[in-house]
N, C-alpha and C positions, 0 to 999 in steps of 0.2 A: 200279696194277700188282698183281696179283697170283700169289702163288706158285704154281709149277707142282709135279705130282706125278706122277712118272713110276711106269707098273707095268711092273718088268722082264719080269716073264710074258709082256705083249700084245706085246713085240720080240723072242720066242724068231725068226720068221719071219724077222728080218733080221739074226741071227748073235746071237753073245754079244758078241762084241766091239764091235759097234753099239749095242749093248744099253746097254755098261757106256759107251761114249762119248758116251751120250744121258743117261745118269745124271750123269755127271760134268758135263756142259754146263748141266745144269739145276740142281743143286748150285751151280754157278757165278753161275748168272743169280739163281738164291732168292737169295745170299748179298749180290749187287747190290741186291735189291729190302730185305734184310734193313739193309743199310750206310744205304740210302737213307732210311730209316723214321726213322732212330735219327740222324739228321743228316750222315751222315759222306758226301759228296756226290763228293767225289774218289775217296773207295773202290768207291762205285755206281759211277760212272762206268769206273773200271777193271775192273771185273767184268766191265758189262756191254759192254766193250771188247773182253774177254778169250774172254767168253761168244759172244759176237756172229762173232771167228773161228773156232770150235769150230763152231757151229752152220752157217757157212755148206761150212763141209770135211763135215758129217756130210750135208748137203743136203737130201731131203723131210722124214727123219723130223723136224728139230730146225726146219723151218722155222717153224714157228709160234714156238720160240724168237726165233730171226733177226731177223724183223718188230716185235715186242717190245722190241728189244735197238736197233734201228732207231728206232722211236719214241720210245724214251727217252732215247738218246745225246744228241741237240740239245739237248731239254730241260735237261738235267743240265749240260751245255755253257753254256749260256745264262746259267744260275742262276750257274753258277763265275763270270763273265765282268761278270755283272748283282754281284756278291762283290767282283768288285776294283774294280771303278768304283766303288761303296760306301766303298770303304778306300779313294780317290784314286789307288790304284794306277794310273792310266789306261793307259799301254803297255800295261800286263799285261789291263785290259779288253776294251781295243780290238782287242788281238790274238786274246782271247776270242772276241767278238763275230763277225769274221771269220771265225775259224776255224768258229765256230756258222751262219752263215751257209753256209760250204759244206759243211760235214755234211748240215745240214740239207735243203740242196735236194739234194746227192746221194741222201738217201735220202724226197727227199719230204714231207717235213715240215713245206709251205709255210707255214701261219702265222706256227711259231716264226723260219722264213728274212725272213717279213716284219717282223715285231715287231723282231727284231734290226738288219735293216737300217732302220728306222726309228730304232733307238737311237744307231746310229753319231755321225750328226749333232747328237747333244746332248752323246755323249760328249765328244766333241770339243770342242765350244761350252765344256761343262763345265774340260775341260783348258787352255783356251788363256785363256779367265778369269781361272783359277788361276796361271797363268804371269803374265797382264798385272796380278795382284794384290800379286804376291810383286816386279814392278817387273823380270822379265827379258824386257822388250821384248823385246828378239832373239827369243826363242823365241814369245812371242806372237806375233809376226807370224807367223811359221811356221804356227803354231796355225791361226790365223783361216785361213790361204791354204787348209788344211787341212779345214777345216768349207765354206770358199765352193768346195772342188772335189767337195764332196759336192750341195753347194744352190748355185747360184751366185744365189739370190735370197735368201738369209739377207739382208737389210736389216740387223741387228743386228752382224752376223760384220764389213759391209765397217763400220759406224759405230766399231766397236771396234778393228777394225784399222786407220782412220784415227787412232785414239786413240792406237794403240801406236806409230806412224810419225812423231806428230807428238811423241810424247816421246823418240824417237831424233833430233830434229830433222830427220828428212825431209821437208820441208816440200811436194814434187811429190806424193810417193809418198800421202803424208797427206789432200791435196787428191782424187786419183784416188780414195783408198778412200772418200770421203766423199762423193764425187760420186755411185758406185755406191750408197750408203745412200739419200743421195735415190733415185734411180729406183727403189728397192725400200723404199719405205713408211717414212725414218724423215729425212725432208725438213726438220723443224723445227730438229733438233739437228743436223743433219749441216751444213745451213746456215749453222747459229749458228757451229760451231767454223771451218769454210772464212774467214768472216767474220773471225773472231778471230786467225788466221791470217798472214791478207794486212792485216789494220791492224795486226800486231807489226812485221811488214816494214815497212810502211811507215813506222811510228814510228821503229825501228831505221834505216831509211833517211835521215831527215830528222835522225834526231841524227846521222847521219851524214856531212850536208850532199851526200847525191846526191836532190836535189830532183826530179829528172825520175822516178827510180826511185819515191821515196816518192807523189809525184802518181797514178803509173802505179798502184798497189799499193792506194792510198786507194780510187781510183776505180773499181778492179776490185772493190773489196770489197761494192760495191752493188748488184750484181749480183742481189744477193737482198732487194732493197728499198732505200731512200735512208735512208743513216745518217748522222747529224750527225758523229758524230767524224770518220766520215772523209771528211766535208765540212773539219771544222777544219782534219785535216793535211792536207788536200789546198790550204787554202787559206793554211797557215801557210808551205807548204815553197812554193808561188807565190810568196806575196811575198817569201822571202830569198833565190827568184831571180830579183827583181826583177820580175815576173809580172805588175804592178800589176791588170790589165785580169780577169785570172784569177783572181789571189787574190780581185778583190771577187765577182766571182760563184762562187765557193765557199763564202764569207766565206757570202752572200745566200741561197744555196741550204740553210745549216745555219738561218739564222734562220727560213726557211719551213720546214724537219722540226720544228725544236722549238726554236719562238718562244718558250715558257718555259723555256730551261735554264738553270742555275744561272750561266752565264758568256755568257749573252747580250750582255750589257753591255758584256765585253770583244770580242765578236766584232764587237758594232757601231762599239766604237771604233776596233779593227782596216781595218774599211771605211772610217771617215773619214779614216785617219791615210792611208788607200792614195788616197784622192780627192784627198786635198792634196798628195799627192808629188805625184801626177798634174796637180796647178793645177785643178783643178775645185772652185771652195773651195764653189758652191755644194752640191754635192752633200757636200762633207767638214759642212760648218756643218750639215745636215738631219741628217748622223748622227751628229756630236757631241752633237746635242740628242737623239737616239733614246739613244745612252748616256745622258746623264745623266738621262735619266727612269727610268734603270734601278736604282734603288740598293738594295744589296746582290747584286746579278749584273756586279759592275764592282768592281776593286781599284782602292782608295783612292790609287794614285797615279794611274790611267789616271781616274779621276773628276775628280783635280783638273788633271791636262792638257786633259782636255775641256770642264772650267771655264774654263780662261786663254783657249784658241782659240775660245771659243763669244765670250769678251770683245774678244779682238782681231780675228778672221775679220770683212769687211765686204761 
């Protein structure tokens, strides 16, 4: 920006009183440029707010003012706006930013209209963050709905708002936003928590002794791959409802995900102890012996029940 220098002489032709209205506009507009130099960004801006009506009432002569006054408001706007998102102000940013945004394309200023409206979407991101940081869910939800009505492919915006849902215990609402994360690029973690999710339920289910529920909940949770636990509870809440047929192939289907896990032992005891309810002592006696080859993935009393029936089973 630079200062302008008006010579009263060359406006004799458009009166004196034009004369001195062009002096004073320009006075106004140096004193914006002068504010601006020296840091004071609000004072510019008011100047050349000020400057900027002067100049369009005086019309040709102050035009070149006008235009000037026009491509610096946005900018200056911007900066304030770009100020408080800095300080976390966010309201007071974002309502910057907008406001910068219609300035700006009112008087043409596309770049800075674009630059800002790209800012939006992060301020936002930024604010709703800060909200699920500080732990007022509420409002982070809010937030997130906020940034996904700007991008509704922010992948990040529905993973984080699945986050915030599922610590208000919404458990539908948490599942939806994490669903939308997958289909926009963030599949591994959004899956993980959906997962994490539906086997709480289902645990909570089965301490709960609604077996059918907890079965249901287990078995939906695999949806994103075959997980042993919720092979377990799917095969634990079978057989306490009596399920014998069910629970072993649950039971069977954890031992094929992960044949080494630390409590193998017991699941295969689990299987035999369901074959002998059932009279099938062969098949019980085959996996009595598959426990006790198991030692230390089998608790020392389920070891030695499987010791006594391996000696009486015939």
């Amino acid at each position: 920006m630079k200062k302008l220098i008006i010579f009263v002489a060359s406006m004799l032709c458009a009166g004196f009183v034009n004369a001195q209205d062009l002096a004073s506009v320009t006075e106004i507009y140096n004193s914006g440029i002068t504010a601006n130099e020296a840091g004071n960004v609000e004072l510019a801006l008011q100047n050349f707010k000020e400057a900027l009506v002067m100049a369009e009432a005086l019309g040709e002569p102050a035009a070149d003012i006008a235009q000037n006054c026009k491509n610096s408001i946005p900018i200056l706007m911007f900066s304030l706006a770009k100020k408080a998102v800095n300080e976390a102000d966010y309201e007071k940013g974002l309502a910057g930013l907008k406001e910068t945004i219609e300035v700006a394309n009112k008087y043409g200023v596309d770049d800075v209209a674009e630059e800002a409206k790209g800012l939006v979407p992060q301020v936002l991101m930024q604010k709703a963050n800060g909200l699920f940081n500080d732990k007022d869910f509420n409002g982070a939800v809010e937030a997130y709905k906020a940034v996904l009505a700007e991008d509704a492919t922010n992948g990040m915006a529905s993973l984080r708002l699945g986050a915030a849902y599922k610590a208000l215990g919404d458990k539908e609402s948490a599942i939806a936003a994490f669903r939308e994360a997958i289909a926009n690029g963030q599949e591994k973690q959004a899956a993980k928590q959906i997962v994490t999710i539906l086997q709480q339920e289902a645990t909570a289910n089965l301490k709960a002794k609604k077996y059918d529920e907890a079965i249901a909940s287990a078995l939906a949770s695999n949806e994103f791959g075959d997980n042993a636990k919720a092979y377990q509870i799917a095969g634990t809440a079978a057989s306490n409802a009596g399920k014998l047929k069910e629970s072993i192939e649950y039971f069977q289907k954890f031992i094929e995900v992960d044949p080494n896990a630390k409590n193998s032992g017991d699941i295969l005891f689990s299987i035999a102890v369901n074959y002998q309810k059932m009279k099938d002592l062969a098949k019980a006696k085959e996996y009595y012996q598959k426990a006790v080859a198991t030692p230390g993935k089998i608790k020392p009393d389920n070891m030695k029940v499987a010791q006594q029936m391996l000696a009486t089973l015939k």
